[in-house]
VEXDREN-2710 file (C-alpha; in Angstrom, 1 decimal):
% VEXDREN-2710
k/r/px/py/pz
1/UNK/0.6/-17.5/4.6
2/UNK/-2.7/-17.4/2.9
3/UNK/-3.2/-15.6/-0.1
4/UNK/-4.2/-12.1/0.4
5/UNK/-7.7/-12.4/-2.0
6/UNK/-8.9/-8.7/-3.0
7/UNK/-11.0/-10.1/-5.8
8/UNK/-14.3/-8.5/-3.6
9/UNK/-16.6/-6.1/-5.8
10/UNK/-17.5/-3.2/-4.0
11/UNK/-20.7/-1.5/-4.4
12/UNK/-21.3/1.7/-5.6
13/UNK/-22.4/2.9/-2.3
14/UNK/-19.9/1.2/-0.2
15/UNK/-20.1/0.8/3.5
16/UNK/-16.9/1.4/5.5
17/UNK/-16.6/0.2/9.0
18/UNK/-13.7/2.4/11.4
19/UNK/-12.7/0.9/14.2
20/UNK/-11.4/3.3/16.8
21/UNK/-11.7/3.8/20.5
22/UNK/-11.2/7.6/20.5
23/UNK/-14.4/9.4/19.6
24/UNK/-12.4/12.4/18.5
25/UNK/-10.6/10.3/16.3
26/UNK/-13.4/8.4/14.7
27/UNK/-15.3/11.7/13.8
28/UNK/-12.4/13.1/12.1
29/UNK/-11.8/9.8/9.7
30/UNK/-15.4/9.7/9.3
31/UNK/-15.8/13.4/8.4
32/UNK/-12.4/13.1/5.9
33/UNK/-14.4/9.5/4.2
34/UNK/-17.6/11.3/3.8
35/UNK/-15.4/14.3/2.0
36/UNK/-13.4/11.9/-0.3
37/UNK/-16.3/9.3/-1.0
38/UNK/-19.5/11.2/-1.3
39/UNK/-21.4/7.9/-1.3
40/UNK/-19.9/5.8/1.3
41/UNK/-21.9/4.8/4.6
42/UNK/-19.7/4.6/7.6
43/UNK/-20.3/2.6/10.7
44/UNK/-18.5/3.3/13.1
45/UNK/-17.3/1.3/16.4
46/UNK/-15.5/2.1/19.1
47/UNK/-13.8/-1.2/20.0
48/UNK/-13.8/-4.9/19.3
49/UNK/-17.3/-5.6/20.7
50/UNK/-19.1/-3.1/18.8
51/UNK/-16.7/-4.1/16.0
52/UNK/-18.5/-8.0/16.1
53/UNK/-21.8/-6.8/16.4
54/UNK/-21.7/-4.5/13.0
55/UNK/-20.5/-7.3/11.1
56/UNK/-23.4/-9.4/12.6
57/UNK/-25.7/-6.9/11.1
58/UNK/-24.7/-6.8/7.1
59/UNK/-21.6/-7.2/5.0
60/UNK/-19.2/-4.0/4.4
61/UNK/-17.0/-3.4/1.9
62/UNK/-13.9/-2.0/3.5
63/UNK/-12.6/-2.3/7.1
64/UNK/-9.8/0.4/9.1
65/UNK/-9.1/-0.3/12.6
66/UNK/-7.0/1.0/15.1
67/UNK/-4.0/-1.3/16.1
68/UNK/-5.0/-0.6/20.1
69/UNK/-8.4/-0.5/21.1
70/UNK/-9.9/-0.1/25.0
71/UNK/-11.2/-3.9/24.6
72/UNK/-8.8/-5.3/22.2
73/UNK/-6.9/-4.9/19.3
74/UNK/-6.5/-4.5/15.5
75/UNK/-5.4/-8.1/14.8
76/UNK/-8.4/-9.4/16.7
77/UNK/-11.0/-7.2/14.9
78/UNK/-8.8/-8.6/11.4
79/UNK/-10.3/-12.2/12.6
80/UNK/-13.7/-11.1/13.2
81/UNK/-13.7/-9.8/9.7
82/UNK/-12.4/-13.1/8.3
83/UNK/-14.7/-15.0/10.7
84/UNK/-17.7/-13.0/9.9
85/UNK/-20.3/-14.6/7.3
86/UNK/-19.8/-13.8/3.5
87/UNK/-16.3/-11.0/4.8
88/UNK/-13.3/-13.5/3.7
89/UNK/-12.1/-10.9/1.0
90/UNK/-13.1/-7.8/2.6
91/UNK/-10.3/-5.2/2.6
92/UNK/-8.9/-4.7/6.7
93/UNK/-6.3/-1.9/6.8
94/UNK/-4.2/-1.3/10.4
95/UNK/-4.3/2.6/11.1
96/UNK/-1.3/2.8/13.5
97/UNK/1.9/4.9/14.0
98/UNK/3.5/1.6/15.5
99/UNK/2.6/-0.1/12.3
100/UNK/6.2/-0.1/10.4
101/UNK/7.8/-1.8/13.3
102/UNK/5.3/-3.9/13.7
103/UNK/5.4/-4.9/9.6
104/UNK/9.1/-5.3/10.0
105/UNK/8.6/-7.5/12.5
106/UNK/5.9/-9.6/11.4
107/UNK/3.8/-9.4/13.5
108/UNK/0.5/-8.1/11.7
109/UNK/-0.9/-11.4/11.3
110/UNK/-2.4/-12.8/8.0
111/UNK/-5.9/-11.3/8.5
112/UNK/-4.9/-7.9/7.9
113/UNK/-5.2/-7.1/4.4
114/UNK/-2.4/-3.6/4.3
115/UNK/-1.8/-0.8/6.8
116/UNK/-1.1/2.6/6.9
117/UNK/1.0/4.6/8.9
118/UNK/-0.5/7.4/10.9
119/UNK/2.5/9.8/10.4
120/UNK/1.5/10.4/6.5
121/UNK/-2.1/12.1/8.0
122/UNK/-5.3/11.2/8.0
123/UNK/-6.1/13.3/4.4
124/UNK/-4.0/11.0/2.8
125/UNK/-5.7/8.2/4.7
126/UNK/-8.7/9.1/2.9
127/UNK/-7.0/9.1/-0.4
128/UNK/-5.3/5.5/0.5
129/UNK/-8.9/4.0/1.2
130/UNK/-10.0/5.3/-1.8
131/UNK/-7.7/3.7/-3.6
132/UNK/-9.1/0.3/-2.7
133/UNK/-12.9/1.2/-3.2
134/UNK/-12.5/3.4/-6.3
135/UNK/-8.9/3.0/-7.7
136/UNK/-8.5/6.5/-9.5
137/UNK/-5.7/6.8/-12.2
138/UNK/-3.2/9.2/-12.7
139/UNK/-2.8/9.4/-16.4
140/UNK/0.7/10.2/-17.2
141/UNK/2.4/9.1/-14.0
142/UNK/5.8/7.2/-14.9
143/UNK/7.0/4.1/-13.1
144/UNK/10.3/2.9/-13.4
145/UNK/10.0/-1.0/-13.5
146/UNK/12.6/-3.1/-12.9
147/UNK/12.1/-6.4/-13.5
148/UNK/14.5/-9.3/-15.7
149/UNK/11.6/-11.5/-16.2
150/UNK/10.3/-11.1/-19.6
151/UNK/7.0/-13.1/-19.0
152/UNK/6.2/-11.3/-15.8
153/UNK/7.5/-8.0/-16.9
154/UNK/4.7/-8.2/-20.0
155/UNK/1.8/-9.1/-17.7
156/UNK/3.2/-6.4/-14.8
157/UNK/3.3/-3.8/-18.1
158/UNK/0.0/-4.3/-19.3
159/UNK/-1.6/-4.3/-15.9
160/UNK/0.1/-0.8/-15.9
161/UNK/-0.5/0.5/-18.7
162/UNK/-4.2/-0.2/-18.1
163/UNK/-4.4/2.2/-15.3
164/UNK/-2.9/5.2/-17.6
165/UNK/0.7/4.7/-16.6
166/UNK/3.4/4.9/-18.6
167/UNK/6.0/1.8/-17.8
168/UNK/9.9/2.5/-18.2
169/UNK/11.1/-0.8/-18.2
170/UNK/14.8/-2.2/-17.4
171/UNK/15.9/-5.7/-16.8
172/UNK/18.8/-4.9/-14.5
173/UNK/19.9/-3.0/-11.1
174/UNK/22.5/-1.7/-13.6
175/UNK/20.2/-0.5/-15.9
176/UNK/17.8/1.1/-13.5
177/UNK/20.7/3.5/-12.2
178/UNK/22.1/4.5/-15.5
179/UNK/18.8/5.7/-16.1
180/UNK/18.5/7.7/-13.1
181/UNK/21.9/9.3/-13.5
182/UNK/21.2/10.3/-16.7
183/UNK/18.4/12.4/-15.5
184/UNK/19.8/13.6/-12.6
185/UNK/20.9/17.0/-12.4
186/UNK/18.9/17.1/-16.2
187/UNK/15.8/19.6/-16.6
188/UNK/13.5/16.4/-15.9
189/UNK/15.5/15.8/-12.7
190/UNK/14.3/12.7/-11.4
191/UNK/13.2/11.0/-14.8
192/UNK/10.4/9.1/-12.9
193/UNK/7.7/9.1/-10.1
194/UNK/7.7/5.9/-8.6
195/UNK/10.2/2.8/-8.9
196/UNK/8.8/-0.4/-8.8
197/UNK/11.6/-3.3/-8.5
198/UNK/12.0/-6.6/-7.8
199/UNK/14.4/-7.3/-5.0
200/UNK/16.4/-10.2/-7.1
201/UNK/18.0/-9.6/-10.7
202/UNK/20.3/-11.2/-12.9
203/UNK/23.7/-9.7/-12.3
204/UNK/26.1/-8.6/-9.6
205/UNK/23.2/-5.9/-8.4
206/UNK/19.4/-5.9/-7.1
207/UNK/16.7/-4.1/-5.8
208/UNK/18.6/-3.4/-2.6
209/UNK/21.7/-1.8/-4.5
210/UNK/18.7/0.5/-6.6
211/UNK/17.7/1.4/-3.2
212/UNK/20.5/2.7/-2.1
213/UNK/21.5/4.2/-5.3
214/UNK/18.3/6.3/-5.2
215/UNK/18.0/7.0/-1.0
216/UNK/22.2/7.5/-0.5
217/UNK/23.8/8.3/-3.8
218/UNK/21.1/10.6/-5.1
219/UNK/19.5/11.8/-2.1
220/UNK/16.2/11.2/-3.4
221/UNK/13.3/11.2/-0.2
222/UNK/10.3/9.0/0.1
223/UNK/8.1/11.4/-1.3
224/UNK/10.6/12.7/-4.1
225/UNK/10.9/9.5/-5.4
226/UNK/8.5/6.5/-4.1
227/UNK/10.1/3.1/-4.1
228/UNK/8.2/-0.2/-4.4
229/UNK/10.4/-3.3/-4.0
230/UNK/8.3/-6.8/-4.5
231/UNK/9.7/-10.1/-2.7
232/UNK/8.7/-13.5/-2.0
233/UNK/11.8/-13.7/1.0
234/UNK/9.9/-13.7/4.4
235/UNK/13.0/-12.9/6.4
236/UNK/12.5/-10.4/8.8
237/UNK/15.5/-9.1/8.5
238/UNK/15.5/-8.9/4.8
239/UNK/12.1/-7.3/5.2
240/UNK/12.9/-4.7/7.8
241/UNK/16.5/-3.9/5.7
242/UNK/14.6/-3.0/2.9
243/UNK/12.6/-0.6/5.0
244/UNK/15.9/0.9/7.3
245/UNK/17.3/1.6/3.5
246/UNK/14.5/3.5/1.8
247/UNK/11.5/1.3/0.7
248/UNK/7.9/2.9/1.3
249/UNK/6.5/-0.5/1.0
250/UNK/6.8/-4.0/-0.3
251/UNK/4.5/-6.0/-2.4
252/UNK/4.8/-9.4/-1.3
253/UNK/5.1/-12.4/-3.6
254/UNK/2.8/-14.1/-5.2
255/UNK/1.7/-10.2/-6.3
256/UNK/-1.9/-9.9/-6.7
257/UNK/-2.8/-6.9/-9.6
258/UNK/-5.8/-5.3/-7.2
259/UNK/-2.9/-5.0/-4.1
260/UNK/0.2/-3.9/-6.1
261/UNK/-2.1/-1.2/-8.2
262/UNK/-3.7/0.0/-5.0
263/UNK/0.0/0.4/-3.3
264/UNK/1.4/2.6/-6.4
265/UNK/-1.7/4.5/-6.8
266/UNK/-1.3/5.5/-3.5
267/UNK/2.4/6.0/-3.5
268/UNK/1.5/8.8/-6.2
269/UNK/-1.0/10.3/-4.9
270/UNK/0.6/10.8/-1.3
271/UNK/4.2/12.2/-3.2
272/UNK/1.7/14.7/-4.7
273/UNK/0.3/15.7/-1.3
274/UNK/3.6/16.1/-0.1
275/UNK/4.8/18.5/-2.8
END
C-alpha cells in the first residue's frame, strides 16, 4: 500500500470539489461547506465525467465523493484525483453509508485518502472536512494514550500536546483499564474523551481487551467514549473485529501526524455533537 501523503498545504481560500449524483444532495453539502468554511469555493459534479473535467481545469484542495455515482463510482473518481496533474496528495474522502463494510472489507482502494459514514449526518460532515482544511483544536480535550513504546509514545505526545491536548499516558492494556475503573462511577465518570491505543502491548492484554473493557464491561458508547486503535496488521478479519467490538476507526501503520490528528479531532468534535 502506498503511503497515504497529507503533506498538501491548503490555501486559505480552499476549493472543495463534491462529487455526488443527487442534486438535492449536492446542494445540501454545499450549503453546510459554505456555513462551516466561509471561504471555501465549491465545485460541484454530478458524476465521474464532470468529476475529470474539474480537475482538468485547476487544482483543489480537498475532494468528497459519493461511493455510487449514475456513471461510475467513488474509487474511480479517487484515481482521477491521483491521475490528475499536480493532485497526488490531495485529500479524497468516500461519503457513503456502505462505507464501514466496505473499510472492513478492504475494498476502498489505496486512492481514497479516509471516509465517512453517512449515518453520523452531514453537519458533522462539515465539521470532518474541516478538520483536514483548517484542523481546529479543542484545548483541554483528554486522550487516553496507550502505547508501550517509549520513543513513539514521546513523538505521539508531543504531536498532541501541540494541538492543546492533554495526553494521559499508559504503557499497558492493564494500565489503561485500572485507570478507567478508577473513574468510573467517580464525579469525573469517564476520566477521558477519547482513547487512542495501539492494538499490540507488552503483556497478557492489548488494544482489543481495552476495547472490550470500555464497549462490554463499562458500557461506554461510541460517542461517550471515542476509541482510536492504530495497527500495521492488514488482516481483514483483524480489521473488521476491531470494528464488530467498538472501534470508531483505526489509524493505520506507518501513522502519518496530519491523518491521526485529523481522525481525533474529529472523533471530538462529533462526541460533542452527539451530546
Amino acid at each position: 500500500m502506498p503511503p497515504r501523503d497529507l503533506r498538501h498545504v491548503v490555501a486559505d481560500n480552499p476549493r472543495v470539489l463534491i462529487v455526488e449524483s443527487s442534486r438535492i444532495v449536492r446542494k445540501l453539502i454545499s450549503d453546510l461547506f459554505k456555513k462551516e468554511l466561509p471561504n471555501v469555493t465549491i465545485v460541484e459534479s454530478k458524476g465521474l465525467r464532470d468529476a475529470r473535467a474539474c480537475l482538468a481545469l485547476g487544482a483543489v484542495d480537498l475532494v468528497t465523493t459519493s461511493l455510487s455515482l449514475d456513471d461510475g463510482d467513488g474509487l474511480q473518481v479517487a484515481k482521477a484525483v491521483r491521475d490528475a496533474a499536480g493532485q497526488a496528495y490531495v485529500p479524497v474522502i468516500v461519503v457513503s453509508s456502505e462505507v464501514n463494510n466496505r473499510l472492513a472489507s478492504r475494498t476502498l482502494g489505496d486512492d481514497v485518502t479516509d471516509y465517512f459514514d453517512k449515518s453520523a449526518g452531514f453537519p458533522a460532515l462539515a465539521a470532518f472536512v474541516r478538520g483536514y482544511i483548517q484542523p481546529q483544536p479543542i484545548d483541554g480535550a483528554r486522550i487516553l494514550y496507550v502505547e508501550d513504546s517509549r520513543v513513539v509514545a514521546l513523538a505521539t505526545k508531543r504531536m498532541l500536546a501541540a494541538q492543546g491536548l492533554t495526553v494521559i499516558h499508559v504503557d499497558s492494556a492493564e494500565a489503561a483499564i485500572e485507570y478507567l475503573d478508577l473513574h468510573h462511577g467517580a464525579v469525573d465518570e469517564v476520566g477521558a474523551d477519547l482513547v487512542l491505543t495501539d492494538v499490540y502491548l507488552n503483556g497478557p492484554l492489548g488494544g482489543l481487551d481495552v476495547l472490550k473493557h470500555v464497549r462490554q464491561t463499562l458500557g461506554y458508547s461510541k460517542r461517550l467514549l471515542p476509541a482510536l486503535v492504530m495497527t500495521g496488521d492488514e488482516n481483514p478479519d483483524k480489521q473488521r473485529e476491531l470494528f464488530q467490538v467498538g472501534a470508531n476507526d483505526l489509524v493505520l501503520k506507518p501513522v502519518e501526524e496530519r491523518m491521526v490528528v485529523t481522525k481525533i479531532l474529529f472523533q471530538l468534535r462529533a462526541a460533542r455533537l452527539g451530546t
